[in-house]
C-alpha positions, -999 to +999 in steps of 0.1 A: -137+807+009-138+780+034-111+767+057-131+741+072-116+704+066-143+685+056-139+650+082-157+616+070-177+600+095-151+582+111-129+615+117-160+630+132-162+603+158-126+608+167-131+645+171-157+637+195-133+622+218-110+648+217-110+677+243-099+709+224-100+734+262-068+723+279-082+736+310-107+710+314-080+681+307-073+660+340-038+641+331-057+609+326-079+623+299-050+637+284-033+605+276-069+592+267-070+611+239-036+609+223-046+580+204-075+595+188-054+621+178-027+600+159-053+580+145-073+612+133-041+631+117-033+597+101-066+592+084-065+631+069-032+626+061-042+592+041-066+610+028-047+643+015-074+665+033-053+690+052-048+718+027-016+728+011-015+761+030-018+742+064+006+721+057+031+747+045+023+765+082+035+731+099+064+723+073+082+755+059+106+782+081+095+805+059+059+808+076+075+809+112+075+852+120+101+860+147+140+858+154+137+819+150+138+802+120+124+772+121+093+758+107+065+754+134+073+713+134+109+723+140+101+745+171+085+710+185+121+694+178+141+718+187+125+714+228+130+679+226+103+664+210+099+641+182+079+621+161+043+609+174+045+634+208+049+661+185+012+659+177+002+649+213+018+672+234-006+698+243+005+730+227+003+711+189 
């Protein structure tokens, strides 16, 4: 079985711009690339291409293991962050 998301041409481009090795981010880079981020999660999203397994990792408590029960999404809210800098802060 495969857990590769297959990315239309477009996605692939985005990818290209994104760094993936924090360590070779500078801070400018970083907010380079939050853009192509967003843009990238909202074209899979559109597109209902992350699988229902991923999403359930992101989404539901339930798949959280430890003494915190939140879902992974939660864990971003609960130290303050929300919405869009969820997904460009750079532990997502």
């Amino acid at each position: 079985m495969s857990y590769k998301i297959e990315t239309t041409d477009e996605e692939t481009k985005l990818l290209a711009g994104i760094e993936f090795d924090q360590t070779r981010l500078d801070h400018e880079q970083y907010k380079k690339q939050g853009p192509l981020i967003l843009e990238l999660l909202r074209s899979l999203t559109e597109r209902n291409a992350i699988p229902d397994i991923r999403l359930k990792y992101w989404f539901d408590p339930e798949y959280q293991i430890g003494r915190i029960k939140a879902s992974h999404k939660g864990l971003f809210e609960r130290n303050g962050r929300k919405g869009e800098e969820i997904y460009t802060h750079p532990h997502f």
